[in-house]
C-alpha positions in Angstrom: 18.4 26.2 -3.8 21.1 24.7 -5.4 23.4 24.3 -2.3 25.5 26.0 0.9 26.4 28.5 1.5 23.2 30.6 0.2 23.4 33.4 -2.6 22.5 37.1 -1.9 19.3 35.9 -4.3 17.8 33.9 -1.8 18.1 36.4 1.1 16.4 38.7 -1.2 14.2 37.0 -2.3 12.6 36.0 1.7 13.0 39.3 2.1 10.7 40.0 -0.5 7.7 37.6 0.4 5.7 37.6 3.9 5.9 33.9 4.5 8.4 31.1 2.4 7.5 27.6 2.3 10.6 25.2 2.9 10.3 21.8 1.5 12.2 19.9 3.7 13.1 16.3 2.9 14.2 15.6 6.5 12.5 15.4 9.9 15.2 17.8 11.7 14.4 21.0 9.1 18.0 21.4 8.5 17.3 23.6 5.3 15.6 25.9 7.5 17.7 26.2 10.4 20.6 26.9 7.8 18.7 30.0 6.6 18.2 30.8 10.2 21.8 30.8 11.1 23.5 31.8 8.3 21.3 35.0 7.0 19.2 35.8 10.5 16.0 36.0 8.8 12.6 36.0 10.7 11.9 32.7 11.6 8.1 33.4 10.8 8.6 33.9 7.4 10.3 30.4 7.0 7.6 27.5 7.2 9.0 24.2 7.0 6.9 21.5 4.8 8.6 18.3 6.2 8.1 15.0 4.4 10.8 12.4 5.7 8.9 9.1 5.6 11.7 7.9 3.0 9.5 7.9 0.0 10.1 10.4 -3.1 8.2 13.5 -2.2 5.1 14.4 -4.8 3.2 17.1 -5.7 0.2 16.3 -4.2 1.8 15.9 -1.1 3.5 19.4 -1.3 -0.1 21.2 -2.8 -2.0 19.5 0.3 0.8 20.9 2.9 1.3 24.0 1.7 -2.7 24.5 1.4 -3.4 22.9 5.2 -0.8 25.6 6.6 -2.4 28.6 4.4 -5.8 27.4 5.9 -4.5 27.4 9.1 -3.4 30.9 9.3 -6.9 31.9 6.9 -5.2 32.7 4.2 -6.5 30.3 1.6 -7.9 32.2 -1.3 -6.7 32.8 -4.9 -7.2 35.6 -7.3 -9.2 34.9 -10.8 -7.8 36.2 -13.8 -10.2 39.4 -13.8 -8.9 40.1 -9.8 -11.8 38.7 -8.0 -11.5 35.8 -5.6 -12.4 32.4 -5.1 -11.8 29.8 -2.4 -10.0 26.8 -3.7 -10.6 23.7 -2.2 -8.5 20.3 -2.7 -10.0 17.0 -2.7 -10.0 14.6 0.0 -8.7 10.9 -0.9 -12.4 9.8 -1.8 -12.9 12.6 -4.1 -9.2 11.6 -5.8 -10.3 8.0 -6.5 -9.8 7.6 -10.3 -9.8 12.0 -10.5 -6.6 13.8 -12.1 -3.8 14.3 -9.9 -4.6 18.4 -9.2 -6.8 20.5 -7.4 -10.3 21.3 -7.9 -11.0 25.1 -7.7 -14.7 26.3 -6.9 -15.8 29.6 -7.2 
């Protein structure tokens, strides 16, 4: 989002999906409340991922949030390019120790 107040696109677009991850770069989720207020979407779809320890947020800190709140709720599973699925799993620290900074899928 590029800034306040929200575009018709972004309504849309949460209206479109069953859950929205919210990358929040502060410990009071003030992106999501803003959505909350403003637009009166479900708060269920809107799942914060806050990371306010004052360092630059990374992608493996957003990959391992996202995937530890789709685990929670059993959803984690992706689709291979010929439909079937596979569990994808994502390395602990140990594993990461000198590895490429992505996730390792398994079938």
């Amino acid at each position: 989002m590029r800034g306040f107040p929200f575009c018709d696109e972004v309504v849309d677009f949460v209206n479109a999906h069953d859950r929205v991850f919210v990358l929040e770069q502060n410990r009071d989720a003030q992106l999501r409340s803003l959505m909350l207020i403003e637009h009166g979407l479900d708060p269920a779809k809107l799942i914060s991922v806050l990371h306010y320890d004052g360092s630059p947020i990374t992608a493996r800190f957003i990959v391992k949030a996202i995937a530890e709140r789709a685990h929670a709720s059993g959803e984690v599973r992706r689709l291979d390019d010929d439909g079937g699925e596979r569990s994808v799993s994502f390395p602990s620290s140990r594993d990461r120790a000198g590895a490429p900074d992505q996730a390792k899928a398994l079938s």
